[in-house]
N, C-alpha and C positions, 0 to 999 in steps of 0.2 A: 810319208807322214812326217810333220816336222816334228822338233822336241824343242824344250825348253833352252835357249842362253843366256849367258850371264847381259845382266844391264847395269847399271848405275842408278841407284836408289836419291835421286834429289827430293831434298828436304824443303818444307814449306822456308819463304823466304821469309818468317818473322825473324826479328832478332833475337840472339842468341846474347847472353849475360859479356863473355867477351871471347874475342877471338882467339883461336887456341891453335896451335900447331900438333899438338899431343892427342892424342885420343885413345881413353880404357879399355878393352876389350875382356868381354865376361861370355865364357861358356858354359851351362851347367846340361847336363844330359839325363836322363831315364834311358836306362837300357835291359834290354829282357834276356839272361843268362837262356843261349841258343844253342848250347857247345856240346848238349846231349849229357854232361858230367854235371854233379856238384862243384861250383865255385868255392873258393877261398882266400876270394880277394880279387883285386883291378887293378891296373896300372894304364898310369898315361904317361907318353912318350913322345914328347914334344924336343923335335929337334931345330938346331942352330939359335937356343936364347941357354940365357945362362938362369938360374934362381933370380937372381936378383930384378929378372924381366917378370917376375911373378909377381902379382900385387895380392891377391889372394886365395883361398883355396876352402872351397865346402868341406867344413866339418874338422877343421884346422883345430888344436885346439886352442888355440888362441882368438878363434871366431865364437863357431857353433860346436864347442863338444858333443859327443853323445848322440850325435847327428848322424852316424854312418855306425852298420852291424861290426863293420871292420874297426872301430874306434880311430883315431885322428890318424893322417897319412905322414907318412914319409918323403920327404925330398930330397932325392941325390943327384949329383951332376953325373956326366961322364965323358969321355970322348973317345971315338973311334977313326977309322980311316977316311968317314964321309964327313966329318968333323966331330961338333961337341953337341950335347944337348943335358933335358934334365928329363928326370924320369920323378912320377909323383906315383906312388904307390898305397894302397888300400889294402891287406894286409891282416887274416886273422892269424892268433897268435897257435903254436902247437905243443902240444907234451904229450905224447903216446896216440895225441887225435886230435883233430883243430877245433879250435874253440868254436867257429860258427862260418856257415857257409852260406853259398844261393845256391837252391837249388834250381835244376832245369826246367826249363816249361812255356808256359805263352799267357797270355793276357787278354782280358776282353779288347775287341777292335777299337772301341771307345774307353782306353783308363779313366778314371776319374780324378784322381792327381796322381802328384809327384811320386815316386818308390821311395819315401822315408818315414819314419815314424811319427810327423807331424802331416802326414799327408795324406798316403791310399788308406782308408777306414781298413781291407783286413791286410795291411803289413805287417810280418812277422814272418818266421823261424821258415816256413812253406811259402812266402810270397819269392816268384823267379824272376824281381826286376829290384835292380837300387839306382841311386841317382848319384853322382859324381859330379865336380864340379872344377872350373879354374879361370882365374883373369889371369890377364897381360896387361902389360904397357905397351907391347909391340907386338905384329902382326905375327900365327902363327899358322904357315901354312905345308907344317910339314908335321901331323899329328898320326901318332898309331895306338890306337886304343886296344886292350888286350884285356880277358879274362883268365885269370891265374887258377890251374884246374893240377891236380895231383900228377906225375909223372908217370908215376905206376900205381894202384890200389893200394889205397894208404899209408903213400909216401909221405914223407917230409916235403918232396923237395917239389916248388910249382912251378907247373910253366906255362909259360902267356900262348891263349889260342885267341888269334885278331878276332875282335867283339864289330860288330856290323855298328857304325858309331860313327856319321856324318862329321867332316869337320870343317866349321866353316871360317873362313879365313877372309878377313875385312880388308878392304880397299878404300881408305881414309881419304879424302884430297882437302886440304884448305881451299876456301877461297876467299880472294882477299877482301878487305870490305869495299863498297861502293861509296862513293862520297861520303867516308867516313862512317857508313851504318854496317853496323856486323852483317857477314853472311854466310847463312848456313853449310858444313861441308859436303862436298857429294860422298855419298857412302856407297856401295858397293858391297855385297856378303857374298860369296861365292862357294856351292854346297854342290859334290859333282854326283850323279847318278855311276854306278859302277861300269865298269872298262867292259866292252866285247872281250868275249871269248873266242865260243865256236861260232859265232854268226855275225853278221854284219850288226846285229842292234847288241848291245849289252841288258843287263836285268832290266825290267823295269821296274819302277816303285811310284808310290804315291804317295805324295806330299799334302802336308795337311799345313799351311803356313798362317802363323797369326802374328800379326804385327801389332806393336802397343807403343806406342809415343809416350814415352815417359816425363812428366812434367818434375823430377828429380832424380839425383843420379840413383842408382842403385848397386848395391851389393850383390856377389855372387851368390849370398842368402835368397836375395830376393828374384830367383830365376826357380822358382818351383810353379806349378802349374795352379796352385789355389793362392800365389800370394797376392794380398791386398793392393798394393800398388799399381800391380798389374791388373787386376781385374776390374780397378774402381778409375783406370781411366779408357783414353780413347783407343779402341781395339779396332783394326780387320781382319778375317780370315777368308783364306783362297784356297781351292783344294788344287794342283798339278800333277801331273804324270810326265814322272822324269826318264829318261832313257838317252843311254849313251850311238851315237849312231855314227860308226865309224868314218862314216864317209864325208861328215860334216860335222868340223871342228867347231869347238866350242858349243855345241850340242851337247842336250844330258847335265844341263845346267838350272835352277831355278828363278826362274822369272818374278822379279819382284817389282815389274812395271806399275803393276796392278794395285799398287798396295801405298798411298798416301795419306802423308802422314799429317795431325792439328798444327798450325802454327804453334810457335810455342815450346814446341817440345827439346827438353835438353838432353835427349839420349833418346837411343829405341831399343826396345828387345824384340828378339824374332822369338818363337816355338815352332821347330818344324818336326811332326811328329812323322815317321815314315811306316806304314805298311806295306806286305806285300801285295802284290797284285794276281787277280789271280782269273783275269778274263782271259781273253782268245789272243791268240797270237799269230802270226806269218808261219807256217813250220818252217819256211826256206830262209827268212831272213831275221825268225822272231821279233819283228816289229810288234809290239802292241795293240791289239783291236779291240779299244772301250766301245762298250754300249752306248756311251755321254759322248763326249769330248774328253780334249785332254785336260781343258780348265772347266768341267761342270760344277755346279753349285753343291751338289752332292754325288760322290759317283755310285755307280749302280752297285746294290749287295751284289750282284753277281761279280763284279768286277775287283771287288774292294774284301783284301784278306787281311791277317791276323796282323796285331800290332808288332813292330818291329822295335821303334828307339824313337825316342822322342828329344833330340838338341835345342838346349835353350842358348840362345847367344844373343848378346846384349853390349852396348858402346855406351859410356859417358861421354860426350861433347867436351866436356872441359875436361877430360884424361883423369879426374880423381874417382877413387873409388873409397866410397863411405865405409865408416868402421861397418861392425856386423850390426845388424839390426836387431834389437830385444826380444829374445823367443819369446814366443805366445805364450800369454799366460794359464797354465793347465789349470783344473779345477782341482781343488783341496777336497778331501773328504776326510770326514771324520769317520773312523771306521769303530769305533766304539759300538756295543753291540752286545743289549740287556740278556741274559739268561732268561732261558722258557722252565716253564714244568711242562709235564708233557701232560692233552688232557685238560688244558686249562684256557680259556684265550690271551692271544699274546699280539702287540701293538709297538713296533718300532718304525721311528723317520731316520730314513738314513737321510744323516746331512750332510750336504754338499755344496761348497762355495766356489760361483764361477773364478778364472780368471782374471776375468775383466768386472765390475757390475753389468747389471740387467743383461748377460750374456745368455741366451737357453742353452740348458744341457738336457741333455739325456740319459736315463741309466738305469743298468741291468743290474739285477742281483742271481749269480748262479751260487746253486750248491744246497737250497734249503731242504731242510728234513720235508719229508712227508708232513701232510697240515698246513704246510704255511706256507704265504705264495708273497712274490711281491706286485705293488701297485705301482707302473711306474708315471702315474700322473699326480697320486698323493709321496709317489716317493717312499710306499711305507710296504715293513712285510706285517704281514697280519695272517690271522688262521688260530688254529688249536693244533698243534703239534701232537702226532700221534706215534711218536719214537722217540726213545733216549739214547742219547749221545753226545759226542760233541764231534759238529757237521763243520769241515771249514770252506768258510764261504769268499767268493771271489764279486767285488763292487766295481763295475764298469762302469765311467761318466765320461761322456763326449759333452765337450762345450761345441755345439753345430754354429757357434756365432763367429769363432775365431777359430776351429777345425782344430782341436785340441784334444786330447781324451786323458785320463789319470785312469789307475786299477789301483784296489787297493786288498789285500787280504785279508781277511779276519775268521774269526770263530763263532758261531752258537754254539752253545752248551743247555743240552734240553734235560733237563734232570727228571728224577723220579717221583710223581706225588707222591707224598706219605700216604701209609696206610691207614684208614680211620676204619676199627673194629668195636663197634658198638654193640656187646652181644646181651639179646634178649632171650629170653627161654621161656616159650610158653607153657603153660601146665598141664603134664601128662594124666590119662586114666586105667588102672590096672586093668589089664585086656581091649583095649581100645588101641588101634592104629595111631604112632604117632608120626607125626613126618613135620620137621621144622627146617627150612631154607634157610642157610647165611648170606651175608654181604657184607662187602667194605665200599670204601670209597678211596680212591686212590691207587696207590701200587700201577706196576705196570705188568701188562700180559697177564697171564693163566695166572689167577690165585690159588695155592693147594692149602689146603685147611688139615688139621687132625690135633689129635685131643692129647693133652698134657695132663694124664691123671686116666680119673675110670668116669663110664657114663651110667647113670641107669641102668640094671640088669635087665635086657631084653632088647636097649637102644644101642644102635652103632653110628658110625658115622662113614659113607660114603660120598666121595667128594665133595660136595657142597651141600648138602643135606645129612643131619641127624632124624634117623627113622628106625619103624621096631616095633613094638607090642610089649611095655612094660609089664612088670609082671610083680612087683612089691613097691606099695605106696610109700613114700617118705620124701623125702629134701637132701637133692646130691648137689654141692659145688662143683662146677661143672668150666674146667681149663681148656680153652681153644686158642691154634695158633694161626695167624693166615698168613700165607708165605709170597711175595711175587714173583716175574720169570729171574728177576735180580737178585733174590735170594733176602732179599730187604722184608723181616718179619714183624707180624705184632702180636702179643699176647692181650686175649681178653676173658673175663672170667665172669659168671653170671649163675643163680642156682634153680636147679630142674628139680618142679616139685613135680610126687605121681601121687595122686589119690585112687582111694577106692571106686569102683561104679558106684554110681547114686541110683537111686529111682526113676524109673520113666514116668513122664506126664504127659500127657495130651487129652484134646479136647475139641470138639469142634464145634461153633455157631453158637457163642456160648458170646450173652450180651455182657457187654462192657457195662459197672456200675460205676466207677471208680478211674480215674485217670492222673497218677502221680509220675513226678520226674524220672525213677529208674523204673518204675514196674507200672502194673496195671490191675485192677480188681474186678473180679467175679465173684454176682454173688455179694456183696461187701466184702470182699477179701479176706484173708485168714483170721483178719481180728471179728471176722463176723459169721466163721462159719462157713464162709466163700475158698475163692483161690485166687490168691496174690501170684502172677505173674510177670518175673525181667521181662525186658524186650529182647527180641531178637535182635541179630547182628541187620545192620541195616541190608547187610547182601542178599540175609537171608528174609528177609519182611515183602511180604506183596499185600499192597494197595487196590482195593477192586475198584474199578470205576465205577462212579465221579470222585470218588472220596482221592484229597488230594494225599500226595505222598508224607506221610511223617505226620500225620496228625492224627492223632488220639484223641478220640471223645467219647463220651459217656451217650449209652441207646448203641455203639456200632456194637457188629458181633466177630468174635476173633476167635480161628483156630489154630492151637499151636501143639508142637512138641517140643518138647524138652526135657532135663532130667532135675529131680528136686536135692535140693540143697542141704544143708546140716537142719536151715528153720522152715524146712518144709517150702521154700517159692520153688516154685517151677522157673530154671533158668531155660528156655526156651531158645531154643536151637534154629528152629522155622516158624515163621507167624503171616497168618494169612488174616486182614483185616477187609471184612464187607460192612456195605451199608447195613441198618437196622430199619426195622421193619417200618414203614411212614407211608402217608396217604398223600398222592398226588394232589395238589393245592385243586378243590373245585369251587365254579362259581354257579350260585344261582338267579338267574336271571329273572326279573319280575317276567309273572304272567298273566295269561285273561282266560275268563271262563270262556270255553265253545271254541278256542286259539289252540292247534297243534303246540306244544310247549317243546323249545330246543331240545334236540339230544344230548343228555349231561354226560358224561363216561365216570365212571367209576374204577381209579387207576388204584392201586396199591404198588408198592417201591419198595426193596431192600427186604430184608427177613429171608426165612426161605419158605417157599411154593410149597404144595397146594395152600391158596388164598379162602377163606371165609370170610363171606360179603353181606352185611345184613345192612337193611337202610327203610327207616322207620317213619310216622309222622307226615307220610304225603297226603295232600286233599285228592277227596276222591277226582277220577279220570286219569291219575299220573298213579305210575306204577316204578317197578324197578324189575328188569331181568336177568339180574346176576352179574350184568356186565354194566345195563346205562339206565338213566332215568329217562322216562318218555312218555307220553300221552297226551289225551287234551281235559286242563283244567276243569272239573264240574260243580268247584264252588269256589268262591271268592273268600280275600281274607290272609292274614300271616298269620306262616304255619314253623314251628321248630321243625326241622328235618336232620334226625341223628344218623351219621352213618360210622357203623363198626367194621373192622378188616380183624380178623386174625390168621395168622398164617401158623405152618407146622410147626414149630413149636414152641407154641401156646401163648407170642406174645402177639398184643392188642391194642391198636389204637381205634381212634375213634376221634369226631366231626362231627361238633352241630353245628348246620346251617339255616341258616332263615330264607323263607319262600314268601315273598309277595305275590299273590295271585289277584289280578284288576277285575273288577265287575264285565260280565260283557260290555259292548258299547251299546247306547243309546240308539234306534232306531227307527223310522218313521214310514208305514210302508202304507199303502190305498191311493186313489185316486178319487178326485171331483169331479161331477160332469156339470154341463153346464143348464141353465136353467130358462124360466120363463117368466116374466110378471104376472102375480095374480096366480100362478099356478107354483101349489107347495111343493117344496124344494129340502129334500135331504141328503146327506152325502155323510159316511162318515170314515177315520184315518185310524191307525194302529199303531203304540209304539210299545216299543219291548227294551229289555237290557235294562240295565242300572243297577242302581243300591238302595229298592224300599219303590216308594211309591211314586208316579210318575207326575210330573204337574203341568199342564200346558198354557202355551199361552198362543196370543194371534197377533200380528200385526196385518191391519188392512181388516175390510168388512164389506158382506153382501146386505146391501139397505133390504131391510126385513126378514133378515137370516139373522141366527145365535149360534153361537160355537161354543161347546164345552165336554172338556175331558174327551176332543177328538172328533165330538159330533155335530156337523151341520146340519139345524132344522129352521124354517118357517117359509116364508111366502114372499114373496123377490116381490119388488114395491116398485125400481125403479130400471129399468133396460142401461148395458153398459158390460165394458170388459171391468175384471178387478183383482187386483193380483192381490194375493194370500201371502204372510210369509208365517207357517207355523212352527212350535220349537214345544222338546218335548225334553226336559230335565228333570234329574234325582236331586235328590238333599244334597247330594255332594259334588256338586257342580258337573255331573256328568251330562252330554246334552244333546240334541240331535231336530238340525231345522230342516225345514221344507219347502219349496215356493210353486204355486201353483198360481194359474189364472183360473179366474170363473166368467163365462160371459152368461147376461141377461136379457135375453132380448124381448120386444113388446110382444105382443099375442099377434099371430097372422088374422090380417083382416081381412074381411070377404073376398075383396077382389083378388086377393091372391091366393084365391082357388082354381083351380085350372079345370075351365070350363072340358067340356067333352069332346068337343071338337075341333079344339086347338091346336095348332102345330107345335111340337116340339123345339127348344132352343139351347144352343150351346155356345160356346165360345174357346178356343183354343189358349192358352195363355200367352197372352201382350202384355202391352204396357197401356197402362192406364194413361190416356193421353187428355182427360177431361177430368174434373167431380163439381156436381152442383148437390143442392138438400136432400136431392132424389133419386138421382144417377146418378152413373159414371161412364167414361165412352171408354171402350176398350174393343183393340182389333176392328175401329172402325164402324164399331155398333153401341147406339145410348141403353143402355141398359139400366130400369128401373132394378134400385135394391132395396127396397122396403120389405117384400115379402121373402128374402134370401136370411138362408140361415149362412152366418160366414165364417170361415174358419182363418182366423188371424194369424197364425204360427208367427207372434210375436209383436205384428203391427197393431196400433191404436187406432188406427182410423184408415178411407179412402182416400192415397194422395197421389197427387199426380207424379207418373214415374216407376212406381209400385208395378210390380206383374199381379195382373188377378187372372184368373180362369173360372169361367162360367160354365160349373160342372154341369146342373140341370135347369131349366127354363121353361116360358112356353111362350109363343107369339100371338098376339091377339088384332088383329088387324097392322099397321104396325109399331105395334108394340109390343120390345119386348121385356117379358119380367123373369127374374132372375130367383131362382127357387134354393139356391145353392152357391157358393162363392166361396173359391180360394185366395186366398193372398201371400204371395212369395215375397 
């Protein structure tokens, strides 16, 4: 398997500002306290330069204060037998126990930033990684990074255990320019995978390398893994598996062939973040056996373990390294923060000013009492707080725009609503149960009440109730205390009258005469000899249906109890109000004599049952059965019809209706037959029904016939059909017509006698396919109709087309004559 060696990193050939011989070198690191102890501090230990090769230093304070748990570091020289060097030290302070430490531990495989307070969201007191930092002017490649951990249990005194801390060390070259155009230098970073041990391969680890071509120089500030610079320009990241492999040098090195960079760029910084490895291995030579490759695009979860150390190292082109760059601006809060009652609703905006404008933040509020929560898209706590106290509360805001957060501390104070004791006493009765309920409003927790003075003989007072059985009527002042769980009191005072019993009243189904604003009258009420009754309490009043609720009126009937007063009213206790006694609305429908006449019902409503029904003034044929009116009319005419209800006790209404009853109708019943000329002719018709006497009339007429008063008499003069239309009316335009035909035919003349020994004639029904004066041909045969009697069912004469049938006939040589004839 091969591994990784160093190469030369060539930079795009755009031009560079100017040609430089010097070149900055900037390292800043994340590393994760591994050493199994609490830290108490870092040191880096850079040998062969002197301080004066330092250009700067994270968290200096002359840079970024505040910037490291250890506050600003230390720099001293030294020199020993291998020569000289400087040592920068990190450094918490001690007096009986150190002020602040890292503790031991690991980190997720993906950090999300840097280890400082402007960086990883939960940094703080339990987070096991901080970040360290340093520039040069000159190359250094003889670095020993160490974490400073107690000597013995809760010593003073620290001593450095090597911190696992990449150091990578630059290889600068000018190059000169080309016909006069700058050109960029080759660079080279050089990061070694650890030494074999017992096997031919050393650890292995995996690199995670991102390279970022910096379009301006940057500060050792600016080598944290969310800073702007770096992330808002040209970036690549490659992941590697580095291993040292003893048997070929220069192996176990990081390959940065791979990784080119924009034209342009006046500096670069690397991020090489290292975890461990943690797939398969050679057991005889521990060589490494990824799943991927050794350069995959992501290596495989199985291969790929816990984060190790993350080195930032970074070069200026032109060898300057920029002052510090201007902390992020944190967000201001105002931590001001209104007083609650408790019990009440309560409405605060915690405000908050980014950093920056139109920055978004974010933010918590911990610590609120019970009740009240916060909102954190309105920003606001809201609720009704249901504890007193004073709660102190802690205000987190993350500006997410520029990775900043502020905390701020404050206080609620939820105070006590006051007590409000507003006491009423209602009016006791000697020997009557009395039971009265307190309340306040306000106070916090269990109210305890009791009595400052004396009560009523007979009343006590149990927790929140005065109750008892008075026993002497009069008028006591009467002192109550309510107390809360806070001990925060109020005194209220109010006076307890007890009267004697009164009188009982009652009454049932007892009509209302009288309906005034507090009372009600029976009877005319007491100024007439009646009973004036209060109303009842609305709880205690029922309403019978349909009658709506709360309405009093004169006719209902009401029964109460109650007891009477000093002036005699019955102050009524319970009241029960029904309808009064009323007759269902009836209607009477006109009728006709000889006409079943509708079933009318006879209803009575409200009063109370058994019902007496009387109903008076029918025309005969209509009756009443206790329950309906029914029958059929037997004389005509308007009639008064009274009807009386009385129910059990004793009261009565009464209904008069009016009844139209119609004459029968008009009717015309008989029939005409028909007749012959010369031979007398009578017929006569009937009519019935009306109002008085009938009077007829005729339209149409048989020549030598008279019609009167329905009778057809005289002696038919002229042969022919003749339609009648008769009409038979009263005085009062009632009326009734008729239509008939009459036929007249001439006298049969001899020849249409049917000799003796004639043959008989008939004809089927056809159609009439001839008519001359004397015949007509039908079914193919002339048939003589002079001596036929005809029966027209509706036609006026023989026409061609017509069905006739020649019922009876007779033949007489050939001819035949027709004694009979239909027409269809």
């Amino acid at each position: 398997m091969s591994r990784r060696s160093s190469v030369f990193l060539l930079l795009a050939t755009a031009a560079i500002p100017a040609y430089s011989q010097v070149f900055g070198s900037l390292a800043n690191f994340d590393v994760v306290n591994d050493t199994d102890k609490t830290a108490h501090g870092f040191e880096i230990d850079i040998h062969d330069i002197h301080s004066s090769d330092i250009t700067s230093i994270f968290g200096a304070a002359n840079r970024w204060p505040n910037m490291e748990r250890y506050g600003a570091p230390t720099v001293t020289e030294y020199s020993d037998a291998s020569g000289f060097g400087v040592k920068i030290t990190y450094k918490a302070s001690y007096s009986g126990s150190w002020s602040v430490g890292t503790p031991s531990g690991t980190l997720p495989v993906s950090p999300s930033d840097s280890c400082w307070p402007l960086g990883a969201p939960t940094y703080g007191p339990l987070y096991p990684c901080d970040h360290f930092g340093v520039s040069t002017s000159v190359s250094t490649p003889n670095v020993k990074y160490s974490w400073l951990v107690e000597s013995t249990p809760n010593s003073s005194i620290l001593t450095p255990v090597l911190a696992t801390v990449p150091n990578p060390v630059w290889n600068v070259t000018p190059v000169p320019p080309v016909n006069n155009v700058p050109q960029p230098p080759k660079v080279n970073v050089v990061i070694v995978a650890p030494k074999p041990n017992l096997y031919e391969f050393g650890e292995p680890r995996w690199v995670k390398v991102t390279a970022t071509g910096t379009l301006k120089d940057v500060a050792v500030e600016d080598l944290v893994a969310e800073n702007a610079i770096i992330k808002n320009t040209q970036t690549q990241i490659e992941w590697q598996l580095i291993q040292v492999d003893a048997g070929n040098p220069g192996s176990g090195q990081i390959d940065l062939t791979g990784v080119a960079l924009d034209p342009g760029a006046t500096g670069v910084v690397y991020r090489f973040e290292f975890y461990k490895y943690t797939g398969a291995r050679d057991p005889e030579t521990n060589e490494a056996k990824p799943l991927t490759s050794d350069t995959p695009a992501l290596p495989d979860p199985v291969d790929l373990g816990e984060f190790l150390v993350a080195q930032n190292a970074g070069i200026n082109f032109d060898g300057k390294v920029p002052a510090a760059p201007p902390l992020p601006n944190a967000p201001a809060i105002n931590a001001s923060i209104a007083g609650a009652v408790v019990g009440s609703p309560y409405n605060q905006v915690i405000d908050a000013t980014p950093g920056n404008p139109n920055d978004v933040l974010e933010m918590t509020v911990t610590g609120l009492p019970a009740g009240l929560s916060f909102n954190p898209l309105s920003k606001t706590i809201s609720g009704i707080p249901s504890v007193v106290g004073t709660f102190p509360l802690v205000i987190d805001v993350k500006d997410i725009t520029n990775f900043t957060s502020a905390s701020a501390s404050t206080q609620i104070d939820v105070a006590d609503a006051p007590i409000v004791f507003n006491l009423t006493l209602d009016q006791g009765t000697v020997g009557t149960p009395y039971s009265k309920q307190l309340s306040v409003t306000g106070g916090y927790g269990a109210i305890a009440y009791s009595v400052v003075g004396n009560l009523p003989t007979g009343l006590s007072l149990s927790g929140d109730t005065i109750s008892g059985t008075p026993i002497v009527a009069g008028s006591t002042p009467v002192t109550l205390q309510a107390k809360d769980s806070l001990n925060y009191s109020q005194l209220a005072s109010a006076t307890l009258k007890v009267v004697n019993a009164a009188a009982a009243c009652t009454d049932s189904n007892k009509v209302i005469s009288g309906v005034n604003k507090f009372w009600l009258d029976i009877g005319g009420g007491l100024a007439n000899g009646g009973q004036s009754v209060n109303y009842a309490p609305q709880a205690n009043t029922t309403f019978i249906a349909p009658l709506p609720f709360g309405v009093f009126k004169t006719g209902q009937l009401v029964s109460y109890t109650g007891i009477l007063d000093n002036q005699n009213f019955c102050v009524a206790s319970k009241m029960t109000v029904a309808p009064g006694l009323s007759l269902n609305a009836i209607t009477l429908a006109k009728g006709t004599v000889g006409v079943a006449y509708p079933v009318v019902a006879v209803t009575p409503a409200g009063g109370v049952a058994p019902y007496t029904i009387a109903v008076s003034g029918l025309p005969t044929g209509l009756g009443f059965d206790g329950v309906s009116i029914a029958g059929k009319p037997g004389q005509f005419g308007t009639f008064t019809v009274m009807v009386s209800v009385s129910d059990a006790i004793g009261e009565t209404v009464f209904s008069n209706l009016t009844l139209v009853v119609d004459p029968a109708p008009v009717a015309i019943s008989g029939t005409l037959n028909n007749g012959q000329v010369g031979t007398l002719y009578s017929g006569s018709l009937k009519a019935t029904g009306g109002n008085g006497v009938l009077k007829w009339t005729i339209t149409g007429a048989i020549p030598g016939v008279s019609f009167a008063n329905g009778v057809f008499s005289g002696t038919p003069t002229k042969a022919g059909t003749y339609p009648l239309t008769v009409t038979s009316a009263d005085n009062y335009a009632h009326s009734a017509s008729a239509t008939y035909k009459v036929t007249i035919t001439n006298p049969v003349p001899a020849t249409c006698n049917k000799p003796a020994t004639t043959k008989a004639f008939a004809v089927a029904k056809n159609k009439i396919t001839s008519v001359t004066a004397t015949t007509i041909t039908v079914g193919g045969k002339v048939v003589k109709t002079g001596c036929a009697t005809v029966q027209w069912n509706g036609a006026t004469g023989f026409k061609v087309g017509n069905f006739a049938e020649i019922n009876t006939g007779f033949t007489v040589g050939t001819t035949n004559t027709a004694l009979k004839i239909t027409i269809n």
